[in-house]
C-alpha positions as CSV (number, residue, x, y, z in Angstrom):
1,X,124.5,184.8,89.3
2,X,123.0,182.0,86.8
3,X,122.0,182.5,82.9
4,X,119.3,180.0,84.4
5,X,118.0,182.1,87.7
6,X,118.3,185.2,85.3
7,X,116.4,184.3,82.9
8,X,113.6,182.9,85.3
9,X,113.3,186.2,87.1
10,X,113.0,187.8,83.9
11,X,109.7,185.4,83.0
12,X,108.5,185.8,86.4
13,X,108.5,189.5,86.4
14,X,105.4,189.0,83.5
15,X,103.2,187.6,85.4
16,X,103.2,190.6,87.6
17,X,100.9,193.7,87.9
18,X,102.6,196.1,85.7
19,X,104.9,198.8,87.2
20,X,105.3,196.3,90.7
21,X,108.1,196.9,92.6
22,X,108.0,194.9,96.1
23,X,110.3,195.1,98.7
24,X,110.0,192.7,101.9
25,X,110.9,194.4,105.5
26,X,112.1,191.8,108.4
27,X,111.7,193.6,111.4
28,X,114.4,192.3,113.7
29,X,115.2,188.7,112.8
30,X,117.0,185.8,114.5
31,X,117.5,183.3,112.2
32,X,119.7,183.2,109.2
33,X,117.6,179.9,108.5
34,X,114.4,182.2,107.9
35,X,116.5,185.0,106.7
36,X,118.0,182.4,103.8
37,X,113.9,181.0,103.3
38,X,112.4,184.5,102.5
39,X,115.6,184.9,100.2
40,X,114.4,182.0,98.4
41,X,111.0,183.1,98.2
42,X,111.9,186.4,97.2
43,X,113.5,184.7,94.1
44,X,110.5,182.5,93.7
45,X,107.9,185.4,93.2
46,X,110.6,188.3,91.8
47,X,110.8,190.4,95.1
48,X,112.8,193.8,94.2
49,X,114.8,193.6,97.5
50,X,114.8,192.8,101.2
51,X,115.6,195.0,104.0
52,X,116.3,193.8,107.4
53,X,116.4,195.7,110.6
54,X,118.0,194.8,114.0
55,X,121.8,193.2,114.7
56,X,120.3,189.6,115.8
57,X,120.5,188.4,112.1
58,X,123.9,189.8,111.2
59,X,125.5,188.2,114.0
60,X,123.5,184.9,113.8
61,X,124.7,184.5,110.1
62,X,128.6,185.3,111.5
63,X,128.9,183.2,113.8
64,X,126.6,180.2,111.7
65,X,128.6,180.9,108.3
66,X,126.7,179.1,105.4
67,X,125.5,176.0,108.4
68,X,122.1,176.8,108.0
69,X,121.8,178.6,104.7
70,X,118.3,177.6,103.2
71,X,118.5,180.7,100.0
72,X,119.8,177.3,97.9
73,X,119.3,179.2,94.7
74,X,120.9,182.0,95.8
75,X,118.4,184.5,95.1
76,X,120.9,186.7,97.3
77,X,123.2,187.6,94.5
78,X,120.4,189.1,92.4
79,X,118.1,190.6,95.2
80,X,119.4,192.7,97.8
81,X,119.5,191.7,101.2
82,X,120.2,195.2,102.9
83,X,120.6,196.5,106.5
84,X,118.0,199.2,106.9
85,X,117.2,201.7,110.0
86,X,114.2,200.8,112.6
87,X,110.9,201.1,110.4
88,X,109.6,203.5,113.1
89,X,111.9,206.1,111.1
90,X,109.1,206.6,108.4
91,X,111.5,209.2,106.3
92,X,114.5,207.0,106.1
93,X,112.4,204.5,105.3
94,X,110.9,205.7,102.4
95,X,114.4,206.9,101.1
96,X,114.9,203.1,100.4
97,X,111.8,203.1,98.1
98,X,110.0,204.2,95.2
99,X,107.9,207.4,95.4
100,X,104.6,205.7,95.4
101,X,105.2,202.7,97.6
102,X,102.9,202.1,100.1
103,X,103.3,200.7,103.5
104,X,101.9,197.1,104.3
105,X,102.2,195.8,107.6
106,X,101.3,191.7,108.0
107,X,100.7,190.5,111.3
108,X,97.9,189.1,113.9
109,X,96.9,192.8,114.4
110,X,93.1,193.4,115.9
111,X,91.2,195.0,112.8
112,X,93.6,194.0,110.3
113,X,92.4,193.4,107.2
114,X,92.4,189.1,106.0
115,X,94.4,188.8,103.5
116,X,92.2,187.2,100.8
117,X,90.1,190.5,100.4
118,X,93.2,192.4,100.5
119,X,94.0,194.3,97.3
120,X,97.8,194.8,96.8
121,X,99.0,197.9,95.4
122,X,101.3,198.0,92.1
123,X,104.4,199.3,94.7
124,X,104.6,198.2,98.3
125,X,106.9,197.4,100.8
126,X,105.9,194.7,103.2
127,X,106.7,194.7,107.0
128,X,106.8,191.5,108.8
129,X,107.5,191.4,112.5
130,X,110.4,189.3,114.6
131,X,109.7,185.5,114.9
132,X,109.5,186.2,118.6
133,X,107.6,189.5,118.7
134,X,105.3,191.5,116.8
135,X,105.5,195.1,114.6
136,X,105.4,198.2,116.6
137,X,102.4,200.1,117.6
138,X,104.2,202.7,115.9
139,X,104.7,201.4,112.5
140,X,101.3,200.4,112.6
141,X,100.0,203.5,112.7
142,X,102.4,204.7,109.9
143,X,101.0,201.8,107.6
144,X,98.6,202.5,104.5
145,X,97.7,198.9,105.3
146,X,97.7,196.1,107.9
147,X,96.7,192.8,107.2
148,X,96.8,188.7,107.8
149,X,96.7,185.6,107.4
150,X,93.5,183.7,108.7
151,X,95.0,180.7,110.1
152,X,94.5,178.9,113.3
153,X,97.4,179.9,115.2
154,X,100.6,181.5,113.4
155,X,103.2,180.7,111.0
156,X,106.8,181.5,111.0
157,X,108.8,184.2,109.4
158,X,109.4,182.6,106.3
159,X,105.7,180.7,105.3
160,X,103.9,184.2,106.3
161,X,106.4,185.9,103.4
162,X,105.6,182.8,100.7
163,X,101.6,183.0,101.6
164,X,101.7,186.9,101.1
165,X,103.8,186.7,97.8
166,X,101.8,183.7,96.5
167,X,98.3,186.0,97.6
168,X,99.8,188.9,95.6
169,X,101.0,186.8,92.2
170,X,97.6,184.4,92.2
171,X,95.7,187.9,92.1
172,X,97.9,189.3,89.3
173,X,97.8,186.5,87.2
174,X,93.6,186.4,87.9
175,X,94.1,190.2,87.2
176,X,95.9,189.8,84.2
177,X,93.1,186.6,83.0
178,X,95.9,184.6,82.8
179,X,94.7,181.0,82.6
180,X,96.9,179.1,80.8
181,X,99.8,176.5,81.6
182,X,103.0,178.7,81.3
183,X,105.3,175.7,79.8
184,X,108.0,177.7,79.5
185,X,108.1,179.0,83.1
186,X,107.6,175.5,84.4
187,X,110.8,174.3,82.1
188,X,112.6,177.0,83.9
189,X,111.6,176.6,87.2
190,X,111.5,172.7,87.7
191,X,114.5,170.1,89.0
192,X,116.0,169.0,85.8
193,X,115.1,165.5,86.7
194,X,111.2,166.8,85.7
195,X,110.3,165.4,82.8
196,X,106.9,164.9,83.9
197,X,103.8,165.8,82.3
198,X,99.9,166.5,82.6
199,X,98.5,164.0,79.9
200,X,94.5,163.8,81.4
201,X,92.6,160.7,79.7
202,X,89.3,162.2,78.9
203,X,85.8,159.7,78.7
């Protein structure tokens, strides 16, 4: 792991609510290309870990090797990308989480709730279904919360997980009235090509 992607995770972590802890379910996934995307997101917006149910992943990523890895920080050497039982086993489940996490299913679910009125809670794990399925009627009915996206037709595995996390941060940060440029962040986080700045010519 990189002094760099360190240090970036620990200025990220700031902007969050305070006492977050977020964990990212994939229910069943297919593709180490997704898989290695939500890595990269996870990195992006500080995610505490990633558990992943199912075999089809696993053995994708075997037989692929690194042919289409997409985590090109490697947020996988500081965030765990774990194995974990069906989500339908509520108990083991919550064995892989803090005390107060709450459940947050995301998918096109009738009555969910859209996401831009959700309110996230400080702790939550959230469930995302297979990029050729949907969640369980099971673990939906387990959940503290389901919601999603309002878009016209549905995105994959890997843009549903960078709209949520973006969702949750832009509502910290307007939480938090945090309004101001974060230079330091943006040194951090930018190609080191970026030298590029805002420099607004004002009538």
């Amino acid at each position: 792991m990189t002094k760099l992607l360190l240090s970036t995770m620990a200025l990220g972590k700031r902007l969050q609510v305070e006492n977050s802890y977020v964990t990212i379910g994939l229910t069943n996934p297919k593709s180490p290309s997704n898989v290695g995307a939500v890595m990269r997101a996870a990195g992006c917006y500080c995610v505490d870990q990633v558990l992943y149910t199912g075999q089809r992943y696993a053995n994708a990523a075997k037989y692929n090797g690194s042919k289409h890895n997409t985590d090109t920080k490697n947020a996988h050497e500081k965030i765990p990308l774990k194995a974990a039982d069906d989500f339908k086993d509520i108990k083991a489940l919550r064995a892989e989480l803090p005390e107060n996490t709450k459940i947050i299913c995301v998918d096109l679910v009738e009555g969910a709730t859209p996401l831009p009125h959700f309110q996230h809670p400080e702790q939550a794990i959230y469930i995302f279904g297979p990029e050729d399925g949907t969640i369980s009627q099971s673990v939906i009915n387990n959940a503290d919360g389901v919601v999603y996206v309002p878009t016209v037709g549905c995105m994959n595995l890997a843009a549903s997980v960078n709209v949520l996390l973006y969702d949750r941060l832009a509502k910290s940060l307007v939480s938090n009235n945090q309004v101001e440029s974060d230079n330091v962040l943006i040194k951090k986080s930018r190609d080191t090509n970026n030298k590029v700045k805002v420099n607004l010519k004002h009538e």
